[in-house]
C-alpha positions in Angstrom: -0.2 9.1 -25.0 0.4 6.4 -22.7 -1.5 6.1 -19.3 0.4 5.7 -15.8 -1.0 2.6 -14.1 -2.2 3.7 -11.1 -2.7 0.9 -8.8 -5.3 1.3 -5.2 -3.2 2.4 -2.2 -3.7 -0.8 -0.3 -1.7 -2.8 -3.1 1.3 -0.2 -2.0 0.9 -0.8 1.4 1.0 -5.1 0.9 4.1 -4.8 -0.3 5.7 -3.0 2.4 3.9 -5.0 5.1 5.5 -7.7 3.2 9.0 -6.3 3.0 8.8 -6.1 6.8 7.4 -9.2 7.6 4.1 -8.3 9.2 0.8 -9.7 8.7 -2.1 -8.8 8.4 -3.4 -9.3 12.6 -0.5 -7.9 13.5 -0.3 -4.5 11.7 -4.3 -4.3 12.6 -3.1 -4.4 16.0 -0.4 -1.6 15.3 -3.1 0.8 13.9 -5.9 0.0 16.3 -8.4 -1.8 13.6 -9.4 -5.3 12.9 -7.5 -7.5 10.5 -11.3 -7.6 8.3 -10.6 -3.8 8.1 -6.9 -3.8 6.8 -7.7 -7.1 4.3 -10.5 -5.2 3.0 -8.1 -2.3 2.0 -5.0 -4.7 1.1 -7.4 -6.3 -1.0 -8.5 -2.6 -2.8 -12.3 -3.6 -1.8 -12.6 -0.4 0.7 -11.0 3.4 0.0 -8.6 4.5 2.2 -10.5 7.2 4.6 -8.6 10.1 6.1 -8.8 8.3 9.2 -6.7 5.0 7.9 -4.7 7.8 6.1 -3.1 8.9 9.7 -3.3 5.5 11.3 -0.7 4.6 8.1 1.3 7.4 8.2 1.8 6.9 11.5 2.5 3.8 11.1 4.8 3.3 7.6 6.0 7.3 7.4 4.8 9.7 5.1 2.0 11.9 6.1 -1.3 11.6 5.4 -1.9 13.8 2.4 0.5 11.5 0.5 -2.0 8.4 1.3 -5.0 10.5 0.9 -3.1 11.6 -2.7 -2.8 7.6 -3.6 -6.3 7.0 -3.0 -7.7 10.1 -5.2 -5.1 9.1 -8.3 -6.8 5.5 -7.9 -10.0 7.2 -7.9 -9.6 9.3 -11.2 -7.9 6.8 -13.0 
């Protein structure tokens, strides 16, 4: 049987930043933390904490089970 690859929630969330044009400083700015906090998870080096979980779903839509949901996948993988 062939496994899903299941990729950290931060690569998800790159490529929607890119889709809508903002970098890195600014969408720190839009969710209150500092651009060394959102490369970190862009870059899958941190987990996504509940607390970045509602700072993105308020931000990019969803809620923040859904992101919570990404970063426990990535974790069992």
């Amino acid at each position: 049987m062939r496994q899903a690859i299941v990729s950290h929630p931060g690569v998800m969330v790159s490529n929607m930043l890119e889709d809508l044009g903002v970098g890195v400083r600014q969408f720190a700015k839009n969710i209150g933390v500092t651009p060394a906090t959102v490369s970190r998870f862009l870059s899958g080096k941190t987990a996504l904490t509940p607390a970045l979980a509602i700072q993105l779903s308020a931000a990019l839509g969803s809620n923040p089970a859904f992101w919570m949901r990404l970063q426990t996948n990535y974790d069992l993988r």
